[in-house]
C-alpha positions, 0 to 999 in steps of 0.5 A, a space after each residue: 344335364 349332370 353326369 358322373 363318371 363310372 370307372 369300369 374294369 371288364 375282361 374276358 374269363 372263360 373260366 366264369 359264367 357268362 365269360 367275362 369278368 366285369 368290376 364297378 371300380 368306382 363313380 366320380 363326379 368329374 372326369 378328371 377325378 375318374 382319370 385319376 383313379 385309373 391311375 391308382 387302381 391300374 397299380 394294383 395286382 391284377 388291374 395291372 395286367 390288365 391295364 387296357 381292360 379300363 373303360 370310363 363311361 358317363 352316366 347321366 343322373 336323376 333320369 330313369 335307364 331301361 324306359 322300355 322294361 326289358 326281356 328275359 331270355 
């Protein structure tokens, strides 16, 4: 399996709908590059505030995500 790395930055913010506040900061092809990136962006305004709100996630590719559909709500 072949993953890359997703560098996400999500916290909360009432004043949104739905709460939160969530940014795609960027997709890597290595962990390693992923750590480096959060370390660059975690230097600019507003990230470095909020610098625990950092998540980097695997994500596997050339596979299907939602296999069972979904439900609207």
């Amino acid at each position: 399996m072949k993953h890359v790395y997703l560098l996400w930055h999500t916290y909360i913010d009432e004043t949104l709908a739905g709460g939160e506040d969530v940014k795609l900061n960027g997709v890597y092809s290595s962990k390693e590059l992923t750590e480096a990136a959060l370390v660059r962006t975690s230097k600019f305004r507003g990230f470095s505030e909020q610098v625990e709100s950092f998540e980097i996630s695997p994500y596997e590719v050339d596979t299907d995500s939602w296999k069972a559909g979904f439900t609207l709500v």
